[in-house]
C-alpha positions as CSV (number, residue, x, y, z in Angstrom):
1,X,-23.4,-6.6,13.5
2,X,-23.6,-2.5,13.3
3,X,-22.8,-0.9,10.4
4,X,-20.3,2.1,10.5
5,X,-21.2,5.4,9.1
6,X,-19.0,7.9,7.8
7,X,-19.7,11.4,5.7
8,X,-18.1,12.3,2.9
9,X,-16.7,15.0,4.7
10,X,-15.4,12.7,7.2
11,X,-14.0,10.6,4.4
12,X,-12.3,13.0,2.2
13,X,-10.7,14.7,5.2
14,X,-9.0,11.1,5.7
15,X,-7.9,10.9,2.3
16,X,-6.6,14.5,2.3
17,X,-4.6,13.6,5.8
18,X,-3.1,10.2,4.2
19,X,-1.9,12.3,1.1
20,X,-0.3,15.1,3.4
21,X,1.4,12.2,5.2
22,X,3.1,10.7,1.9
23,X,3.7,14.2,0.9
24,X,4.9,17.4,1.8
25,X,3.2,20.3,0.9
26,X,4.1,24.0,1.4
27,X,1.8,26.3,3.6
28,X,1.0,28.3,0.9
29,X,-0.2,24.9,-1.2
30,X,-2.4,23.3,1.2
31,X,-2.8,23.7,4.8
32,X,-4.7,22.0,7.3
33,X,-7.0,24.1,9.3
34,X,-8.5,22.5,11.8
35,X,-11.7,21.8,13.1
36,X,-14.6,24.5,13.3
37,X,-17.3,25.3,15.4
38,X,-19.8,23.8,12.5
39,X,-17.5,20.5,13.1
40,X,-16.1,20.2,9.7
41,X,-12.4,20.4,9.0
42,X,-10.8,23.5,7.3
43,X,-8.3,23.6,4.7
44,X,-6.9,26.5,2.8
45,X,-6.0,25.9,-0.5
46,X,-3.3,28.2,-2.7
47,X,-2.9,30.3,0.6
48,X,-6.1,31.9,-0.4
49,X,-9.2,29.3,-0.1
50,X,-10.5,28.3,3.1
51,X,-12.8,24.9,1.8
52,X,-14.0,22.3,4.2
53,X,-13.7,19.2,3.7
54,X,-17.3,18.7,2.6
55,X,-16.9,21.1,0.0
56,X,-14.0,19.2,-1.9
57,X,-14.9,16.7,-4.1
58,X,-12.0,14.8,-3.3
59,X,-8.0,14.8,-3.6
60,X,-5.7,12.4,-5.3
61,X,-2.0,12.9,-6.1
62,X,-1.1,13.5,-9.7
63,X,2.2,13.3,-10.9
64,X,3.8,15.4,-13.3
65,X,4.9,13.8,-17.3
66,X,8.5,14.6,-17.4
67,X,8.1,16.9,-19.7
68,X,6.1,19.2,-18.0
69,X,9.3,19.2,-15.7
């Protein structure tokens, strides 16, 4: 049996694409890139930071307290 490899990258690029699919973001919150000629995927971030995916630590949703609402 082969064992399956995947980067970091690769894997928080997933999670990132799993939470835009449960969530809609605005453009100007988080946008999807694409993939560049260094083959890493491209967000930008608060319309103003363009991050790979390797960069990023991660992403997880977090959900307001109501009275921060």
């Amino acid at each position: 049996m082969s064992e399956l490899s995947i980067s970091r990258g690769e894997l928080v690029h997933h999670q990132i694409q799993a939470i835009m699919r449960e969530t809609h973001f605005e453009n100007d919150v988080l946008m999807y890139l694409g993939v560049r000629d260094d083959g890493q995927h491209w967000y930008l971030i608060a319309n103003e930071h363009e991050v790979s995916a390797e960069q990023l630590e991660g992403m997880e949703e977090v959900h307001p307290h109501d009275e921060e609402l």
